[in-house]
C-alpha positions in Angstrom: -15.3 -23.2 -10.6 -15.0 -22.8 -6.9 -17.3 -19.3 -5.7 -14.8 -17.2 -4.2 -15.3 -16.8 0.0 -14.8 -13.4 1.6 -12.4 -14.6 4.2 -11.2 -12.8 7.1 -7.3 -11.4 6.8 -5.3 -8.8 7.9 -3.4 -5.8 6.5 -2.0 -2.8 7.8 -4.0 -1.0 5.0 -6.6 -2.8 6.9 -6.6 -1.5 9.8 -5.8 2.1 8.7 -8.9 1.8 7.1 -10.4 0.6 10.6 -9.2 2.8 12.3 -9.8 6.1 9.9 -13.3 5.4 9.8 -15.9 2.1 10.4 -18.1 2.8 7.6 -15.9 3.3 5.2 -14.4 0.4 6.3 -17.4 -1.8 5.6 -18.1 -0.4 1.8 -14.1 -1.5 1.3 -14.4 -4.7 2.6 -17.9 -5.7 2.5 -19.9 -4.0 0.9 -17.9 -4.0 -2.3 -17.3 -7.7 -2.3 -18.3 -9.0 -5.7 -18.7 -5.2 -7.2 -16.1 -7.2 -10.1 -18.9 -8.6 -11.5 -22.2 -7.0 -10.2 -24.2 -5.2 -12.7 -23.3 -1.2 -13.7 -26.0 0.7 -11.8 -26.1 -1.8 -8.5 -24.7 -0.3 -5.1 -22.2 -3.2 -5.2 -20.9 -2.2 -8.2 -20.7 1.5 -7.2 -18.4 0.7 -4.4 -16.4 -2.0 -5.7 -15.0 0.9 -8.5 -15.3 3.6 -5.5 -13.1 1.4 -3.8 -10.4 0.9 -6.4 -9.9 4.8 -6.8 -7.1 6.7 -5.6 -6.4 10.3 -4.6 -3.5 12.0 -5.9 -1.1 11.7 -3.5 -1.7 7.3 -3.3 -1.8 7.4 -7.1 1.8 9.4 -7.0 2.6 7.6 -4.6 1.9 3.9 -7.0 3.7 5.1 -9.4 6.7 5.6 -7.8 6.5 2.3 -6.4 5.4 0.3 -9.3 8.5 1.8 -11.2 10.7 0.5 -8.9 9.4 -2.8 -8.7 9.4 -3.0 -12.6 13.5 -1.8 -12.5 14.2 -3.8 -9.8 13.1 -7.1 -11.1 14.7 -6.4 -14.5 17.5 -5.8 -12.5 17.0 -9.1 -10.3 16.6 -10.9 -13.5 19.1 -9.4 -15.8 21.9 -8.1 -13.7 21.3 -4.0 -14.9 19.6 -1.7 -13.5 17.3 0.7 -16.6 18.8 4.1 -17.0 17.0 6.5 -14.7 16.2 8.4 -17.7 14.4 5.7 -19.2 12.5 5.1 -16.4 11.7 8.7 -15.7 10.2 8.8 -19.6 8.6 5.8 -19.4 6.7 7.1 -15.8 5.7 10.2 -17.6 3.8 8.3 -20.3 2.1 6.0 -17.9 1.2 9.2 -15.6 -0.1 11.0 -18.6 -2.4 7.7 -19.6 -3.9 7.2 -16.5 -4.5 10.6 -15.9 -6.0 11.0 -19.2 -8.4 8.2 -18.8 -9.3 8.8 -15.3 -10.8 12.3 -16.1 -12.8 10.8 -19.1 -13.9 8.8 -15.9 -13.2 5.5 -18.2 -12.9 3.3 -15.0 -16.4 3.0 -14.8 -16.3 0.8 -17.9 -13.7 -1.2 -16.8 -14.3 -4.9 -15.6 -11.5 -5.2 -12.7 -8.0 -3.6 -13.7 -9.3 0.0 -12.3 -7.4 3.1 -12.2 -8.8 6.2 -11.4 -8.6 9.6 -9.3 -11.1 10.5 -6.5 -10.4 14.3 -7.7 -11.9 13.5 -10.8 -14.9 11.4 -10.4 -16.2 14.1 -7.4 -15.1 16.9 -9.7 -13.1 18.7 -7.0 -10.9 21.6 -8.2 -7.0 21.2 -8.6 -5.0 23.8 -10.0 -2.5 22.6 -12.9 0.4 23.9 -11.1 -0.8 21.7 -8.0 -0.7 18.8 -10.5 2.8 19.6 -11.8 4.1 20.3 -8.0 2.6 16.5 -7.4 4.3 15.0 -10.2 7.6 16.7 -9.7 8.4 16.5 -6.2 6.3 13.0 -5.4 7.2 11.0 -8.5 10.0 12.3 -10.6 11.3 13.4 -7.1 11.2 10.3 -5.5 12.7 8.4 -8.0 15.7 10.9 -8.7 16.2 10.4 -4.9 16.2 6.4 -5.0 18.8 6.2 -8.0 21.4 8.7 -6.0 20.7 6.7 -2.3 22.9 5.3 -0.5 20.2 2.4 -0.4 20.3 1.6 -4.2 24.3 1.4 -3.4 23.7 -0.9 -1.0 22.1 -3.1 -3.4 24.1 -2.7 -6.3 26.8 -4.4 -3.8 24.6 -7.3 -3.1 25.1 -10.6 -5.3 21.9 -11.1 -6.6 21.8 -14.6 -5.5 21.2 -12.6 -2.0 17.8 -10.6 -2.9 15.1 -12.3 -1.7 12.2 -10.4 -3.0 10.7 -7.7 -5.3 7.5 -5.8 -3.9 6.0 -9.6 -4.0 2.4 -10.2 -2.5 2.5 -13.3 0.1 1.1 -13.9 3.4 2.0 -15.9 6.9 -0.6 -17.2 9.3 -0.9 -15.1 12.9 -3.0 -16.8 15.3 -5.5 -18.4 12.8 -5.4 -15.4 10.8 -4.0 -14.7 6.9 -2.0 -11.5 6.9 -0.5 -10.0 3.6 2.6 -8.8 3.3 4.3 -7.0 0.0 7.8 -6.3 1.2 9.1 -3.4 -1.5 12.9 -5.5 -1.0 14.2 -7.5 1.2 18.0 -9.0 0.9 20.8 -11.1 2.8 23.8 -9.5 3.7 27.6 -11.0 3.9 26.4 -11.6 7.7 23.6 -13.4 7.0 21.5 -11.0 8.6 17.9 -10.2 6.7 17.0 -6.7 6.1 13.7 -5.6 4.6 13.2 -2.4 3.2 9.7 -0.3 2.4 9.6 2.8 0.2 7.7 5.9 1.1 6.6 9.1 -0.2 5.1 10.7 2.6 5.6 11.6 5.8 6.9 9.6 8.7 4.5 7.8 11.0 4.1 5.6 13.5 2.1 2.8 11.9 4.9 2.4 9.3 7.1 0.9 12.3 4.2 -1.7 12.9 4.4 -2.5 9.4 8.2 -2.9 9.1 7.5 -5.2 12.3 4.8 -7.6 10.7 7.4 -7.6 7.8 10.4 -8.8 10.0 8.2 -11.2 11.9 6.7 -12.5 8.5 11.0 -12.7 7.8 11.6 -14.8 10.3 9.2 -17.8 9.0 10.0 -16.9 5.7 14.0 -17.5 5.3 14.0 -18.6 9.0 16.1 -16.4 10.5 16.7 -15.4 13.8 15.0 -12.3 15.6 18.4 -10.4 16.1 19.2 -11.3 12.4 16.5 -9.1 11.2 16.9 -5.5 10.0 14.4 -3.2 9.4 14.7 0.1 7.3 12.0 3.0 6.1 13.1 4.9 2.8 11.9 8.0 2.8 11.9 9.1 -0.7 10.5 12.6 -0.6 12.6 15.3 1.7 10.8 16.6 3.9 13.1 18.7 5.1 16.0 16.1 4.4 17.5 14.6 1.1 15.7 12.5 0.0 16.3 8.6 0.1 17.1 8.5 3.6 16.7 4.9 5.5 15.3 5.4 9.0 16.5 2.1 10.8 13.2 0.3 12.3 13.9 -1.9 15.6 13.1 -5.3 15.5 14.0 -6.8 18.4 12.0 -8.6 20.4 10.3 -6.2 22.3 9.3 -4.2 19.5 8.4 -7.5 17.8 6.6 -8.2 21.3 4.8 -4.8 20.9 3.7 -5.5 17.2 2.4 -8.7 17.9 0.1 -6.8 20.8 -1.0 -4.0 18.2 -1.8 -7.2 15.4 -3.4 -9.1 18.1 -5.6 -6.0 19.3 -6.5 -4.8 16.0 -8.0 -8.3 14.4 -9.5 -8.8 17.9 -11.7 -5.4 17.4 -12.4 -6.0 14.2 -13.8 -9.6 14.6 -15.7 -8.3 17.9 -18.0 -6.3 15.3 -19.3 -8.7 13.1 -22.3 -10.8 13.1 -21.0 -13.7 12.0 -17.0 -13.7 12.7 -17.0 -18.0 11.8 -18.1 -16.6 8.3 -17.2 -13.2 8.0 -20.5 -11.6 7.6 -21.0 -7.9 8.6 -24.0 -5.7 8.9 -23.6 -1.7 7.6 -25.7 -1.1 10.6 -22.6 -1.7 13.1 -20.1 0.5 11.2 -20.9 3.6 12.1 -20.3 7.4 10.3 -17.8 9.6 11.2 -19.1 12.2 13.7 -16.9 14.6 11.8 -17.9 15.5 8.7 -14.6 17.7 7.6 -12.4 14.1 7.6 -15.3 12.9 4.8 -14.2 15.5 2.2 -11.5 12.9 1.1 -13.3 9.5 1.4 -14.3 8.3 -1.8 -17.2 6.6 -0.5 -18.7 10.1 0.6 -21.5 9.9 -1.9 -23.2 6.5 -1.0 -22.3 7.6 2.9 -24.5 10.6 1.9 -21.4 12.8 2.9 -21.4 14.9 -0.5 
């Protein structure tokens, strides 16, 4: 068998992780490589499971996504949509598992399939009713919100024939480099115009429009459509201070496809100019620096091999 080859790709997790901090950003993508079969005890291994842990509000935040990926391919593939109530209960047991086994800290005896809380393996404090506050308005919020949107209407409506995927992981070429897409749904309206849709449970920001735009230009090549027959949408799930479920429409047109293009281009550009080898994607720890500021650490799961603890 073939030895796997750390090659050089792109993500907008990627570059959030780039961009939030260098050093961290070398453990995640470097450092860690191989951690799935390194020894316990090794650094390699250490960061590889560091890596693969989640704060709360991502692990809330997975949940409500993976729940709707598992409803909407039933749906894809049988035509009905699970009871909310079903899926709501079935949530709730998974929640209660993970959480279970991630403050037993059992993901340190895992091989690969890792799930765990960066709460628990630093120890950090959480109050139960911060826990239930999570669960309530992130996850069984969320998905309440989604089965009363207008967005789930709008799908209901489509033929099924029309979805064209699920939360699916691919990737399109840029410029010599992979990038990885996992569009949350994407579907083909009576106009034959593509829209493609991404679910969130936080706040707005900016760097979701640049991922709605790799999306739409990855659409393009995909079902080859045209760049004015691509739609792009945000679903908020959690309020914020509106109901929840709400689309925020995403421009893609093509100077905001123009402008995402620039921000891809820049990005892989910086990151390539700080490695030693860019031909074979080999990096020194050296070159990634700390953070300055020690506050934005407390959060970092690689704080104790950073010596940030």
């Amino acid at each position: 068998m073939a030895q796997l080859q750390n090659e050089f790709s792109w993500s907008k997790s990627r570059h959030e992780k780039f961009d939030e901090c260098r050093r961290a950003y070398f453990f995640a993508y470097y450092g860690s490589w191989g951690g799935w079969e390194a020894p316990a005890g090794s650094q390699v291994r250490e960061l590889y499971v560091l890596k693969k842990l989640s704060s709360r509000w991502q692990w809330a935040g997975s949940l409500v996504h993976d729940a709707l990926k598992k409803a909407l391919a039933r749906a894809k593939g049988t035509g009905e949509l699970p009871p909310l109530e079903k899926v709501l209960e079935q949530v709730r047991a998974k929640a209660r598992a993970e959480w279970a086994g991630s403050r037993e800290k059992s993901y340190w005896r895992e091989a690969s399939r890792i799930v765990g809380l960066v709460e628990h393996e630093y120890g950090e404090a959480v109050a139960d009713a911060d826990w239930k506050r999570l669960y309530e308005q992130v996850v069984d919020g969320s998905l309440r919100a989604f089965w009363a949107s207008p967005v789930l209407d709008e799908i209901r409506r489509t033929p099924r024939e029309r979805w064209l995927t699920v939360d699916e992981l691919d990737s399109w070429d840029f410029e010599g480099t992979k990038i990885w897409v996992a569009i949350d749904f994407a579907y083909r309206d009576a106009d034959g115009r593509v829209h493609v849709l991404d679910w969130k449970t936080g706040k707005e920001r900016g760097v979701d429009h640049v991922q709605v735009g790799t999306y739409a230009l990855y659409a393009q090549r995909k079902w080859s459509v045209a760049v004015d027959s691509v739609v792009g949408g945000l679903v908020y799930l959690v309020g914020n201070g509106v109901p929840g479920g709400e689309r925020v429409s995403v421009s893609a047109d093509a100077a905001a496809l123009d402008a995402c293009t620039t921000a891809m281009r820049s990005s892989i550009a910086a990151m390539k100019a700080t490695l030693e080898d860019p031909a074979r994607n080999l990096a020194r720890e050296d070159v990634f620096p700390r953070l300055e500021e020690r506050d934005r650490c407390r959060r970092c799961p690689f704080r104790r091999p950073c010596g940030r603890l």
